[in-house]
N, C-alpha and C positions, 0 to 999 in steps of 0.2 A: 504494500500500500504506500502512495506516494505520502511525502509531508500532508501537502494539500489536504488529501482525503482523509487521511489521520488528524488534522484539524479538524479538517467541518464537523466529522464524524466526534469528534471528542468533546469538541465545543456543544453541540446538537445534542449528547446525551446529559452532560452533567449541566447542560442549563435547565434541561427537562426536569432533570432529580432538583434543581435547586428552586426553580418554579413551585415544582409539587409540594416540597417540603420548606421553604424558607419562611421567614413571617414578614408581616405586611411591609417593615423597613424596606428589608432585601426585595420584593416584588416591585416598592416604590421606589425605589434605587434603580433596576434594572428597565422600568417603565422611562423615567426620565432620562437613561441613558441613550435609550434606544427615539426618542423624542431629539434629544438637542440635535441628534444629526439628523433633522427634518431640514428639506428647503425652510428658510425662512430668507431673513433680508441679504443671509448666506447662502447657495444654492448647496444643495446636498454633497456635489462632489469638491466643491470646495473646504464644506468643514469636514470631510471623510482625509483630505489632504493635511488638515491643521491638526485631525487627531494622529494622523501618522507622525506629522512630527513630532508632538509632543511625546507620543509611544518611543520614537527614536532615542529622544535624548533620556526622557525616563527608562530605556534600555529592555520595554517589557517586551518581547520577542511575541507573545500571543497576542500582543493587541497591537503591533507594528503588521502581525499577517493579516488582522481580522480588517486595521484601514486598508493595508494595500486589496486585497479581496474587493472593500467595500466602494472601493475611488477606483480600482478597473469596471467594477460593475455600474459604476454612475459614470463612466467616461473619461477616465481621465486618460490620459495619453501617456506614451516614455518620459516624452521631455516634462511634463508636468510632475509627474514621479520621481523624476532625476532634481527637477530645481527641489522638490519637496526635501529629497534625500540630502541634498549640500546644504538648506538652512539648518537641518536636522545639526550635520557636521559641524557649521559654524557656530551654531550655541551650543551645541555638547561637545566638540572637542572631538579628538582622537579615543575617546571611550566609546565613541558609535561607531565607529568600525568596524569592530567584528560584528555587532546589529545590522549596520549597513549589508554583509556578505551574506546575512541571514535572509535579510530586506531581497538583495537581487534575486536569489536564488528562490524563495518565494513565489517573485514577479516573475520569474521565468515561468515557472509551475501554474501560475493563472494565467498567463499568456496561454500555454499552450492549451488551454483548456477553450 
């Protein structure tokens, strides 16, 4: 099973279990998450770009797959991906790096999809 599929598929079950069983926090928590990256005065593939960076420099490796995932599926392009990946760089430093080669390799895997 590729990365890819081993994501969705991982992500897809234990949000199920965590849906079923969480209390109303966690439910409201995971409701507004899924809400901020609505089009608003931002269109959707723009703030799916602003949470990749912020995933970058904060270095979470599942939520750098889940924007790249979400900003190919609302359109975004390489080069929109690529400038995303260097401001990542320029506020986190040489610490996103190895993120970064996680990042490509990723983007490779929903490309080809």
């Amino acid at each position: 099973m590729s990365r890819y599929d081993e994501f969705q598929s991982f992500r897809a079950s234990l949000n199920e279990k965590i849906l079923a069983q969480g209390t109303m926090q966690t439910k409201r928590f995971f409701t507004l998450d899924t809400k901020t990256y609505e089009a608003g005065a931002l269109d959707a593939k723009t703030k799916e770009l602003l949470g990749l960076s912020a995933s970058m420099v904060l270095r979470c490796d599942d939520c750098i797959a889940y924007h790249i995932d979400q900003a190919v599926k609302a359109g975004a392009s390489d080069q929109e991906l690529w400038e995303t990946f260097d401001i990542a760089l320029v506020v986190g430093g040489s610490i996103v790096i190895p993120h970064l080669r996680r990042a490509v390799a990723f983007l490779e895997e929903c490309r080809a999809r």
